[in-house]
C-alpha positions as CSV (number, residue, x, y, z in Angstrom):
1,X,18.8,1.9,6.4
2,X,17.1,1.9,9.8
3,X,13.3,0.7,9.8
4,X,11.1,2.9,11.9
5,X,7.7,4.9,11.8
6,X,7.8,8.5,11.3
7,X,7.7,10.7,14.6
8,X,4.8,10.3,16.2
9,X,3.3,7.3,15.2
10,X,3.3,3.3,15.8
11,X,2.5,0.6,14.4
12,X,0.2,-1.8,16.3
13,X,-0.4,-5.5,16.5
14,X,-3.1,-7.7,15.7
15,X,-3.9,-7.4,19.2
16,X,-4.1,-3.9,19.7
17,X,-5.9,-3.6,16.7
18,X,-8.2,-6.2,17.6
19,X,-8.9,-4.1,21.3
20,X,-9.0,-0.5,19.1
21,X,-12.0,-2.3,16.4
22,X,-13.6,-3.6,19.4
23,X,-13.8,-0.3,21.1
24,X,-14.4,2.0,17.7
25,X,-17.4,-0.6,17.2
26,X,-18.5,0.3,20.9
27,X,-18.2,3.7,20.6
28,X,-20.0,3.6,16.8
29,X,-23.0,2.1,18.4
30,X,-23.5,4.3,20.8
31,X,-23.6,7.4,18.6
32,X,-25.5,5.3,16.3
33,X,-28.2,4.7,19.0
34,X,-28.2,8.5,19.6
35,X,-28.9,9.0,15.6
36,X,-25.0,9.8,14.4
37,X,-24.0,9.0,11.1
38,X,-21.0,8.2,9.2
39,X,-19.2,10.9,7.6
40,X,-16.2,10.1,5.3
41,X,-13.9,13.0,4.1
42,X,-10.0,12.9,2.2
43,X,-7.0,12.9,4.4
44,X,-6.0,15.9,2.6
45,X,-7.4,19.1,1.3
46,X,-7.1,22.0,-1.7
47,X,-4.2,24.3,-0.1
48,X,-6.6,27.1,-1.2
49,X,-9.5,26.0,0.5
50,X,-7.3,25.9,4.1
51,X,-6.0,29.4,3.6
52,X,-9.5,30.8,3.4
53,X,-10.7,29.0,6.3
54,X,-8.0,30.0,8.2
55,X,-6.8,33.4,6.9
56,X,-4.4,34.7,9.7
57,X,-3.6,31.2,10.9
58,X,-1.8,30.4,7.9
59,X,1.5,28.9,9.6
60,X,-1.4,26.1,10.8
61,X,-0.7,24.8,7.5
62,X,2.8,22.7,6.5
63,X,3.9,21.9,3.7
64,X,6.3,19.5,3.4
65,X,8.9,20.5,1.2
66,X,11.9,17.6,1.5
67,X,9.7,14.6,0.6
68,X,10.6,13.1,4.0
69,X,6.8,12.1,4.0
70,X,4.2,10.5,2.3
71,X,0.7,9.2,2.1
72,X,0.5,5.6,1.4
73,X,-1.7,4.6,-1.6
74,X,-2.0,0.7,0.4
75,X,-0.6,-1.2,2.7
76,X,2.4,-3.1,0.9
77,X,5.3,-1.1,2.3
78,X,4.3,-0.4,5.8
79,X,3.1,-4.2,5.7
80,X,6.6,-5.0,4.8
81,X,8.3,-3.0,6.8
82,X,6.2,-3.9,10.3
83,X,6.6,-7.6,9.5
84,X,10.8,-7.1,9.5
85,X,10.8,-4.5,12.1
86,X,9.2,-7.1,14.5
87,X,10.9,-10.0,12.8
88,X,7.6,-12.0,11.7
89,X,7.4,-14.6,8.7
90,X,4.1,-15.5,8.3
């Protein structure tokens, strides 16, 4: 079995994550200084609810029939899986 990330996505490493936080955190103060606030919503959404918001658009919605994808519920597996794809042991 070949490791690798789905199309379309990467991993990235402590590093890059370290320069992404430290530029969210920028970004989050700003729009906090100008009187944003946080708004958390689920990565995914009642099928029912999306046809009625987008009526004739439907074909904006996929379903993914084959299983070839799935959300993670945490971090084990693609832990796992970045630490051998990039040959790390600790």
């Amino acid at each position: 079995m070949e490791l690798r990330t789905p199309k379309g996505t990467n991993d990235y490493s402590p590093e890059e994550s370290t320069l992404y936080t430290n530029v969210l955190d920028k970004i989050k103060s700003i729009f906090t200084l100008h009187g944003a606030v946080p708004l958390e919503t689920p990565v995914f959404e009642l099928k029912s609810i999306l046809l009625n918001k987008y009526g004739e658009d439907y074909k904006l919605i996929y379903d993914v029939h084959d299983g070839s994808l799935a959300l993670r519920y945490d971090l084990t597996v693609p832990f796992a899986r970045y630490m051998s794809m990039n040959k790390l042991k600790k």
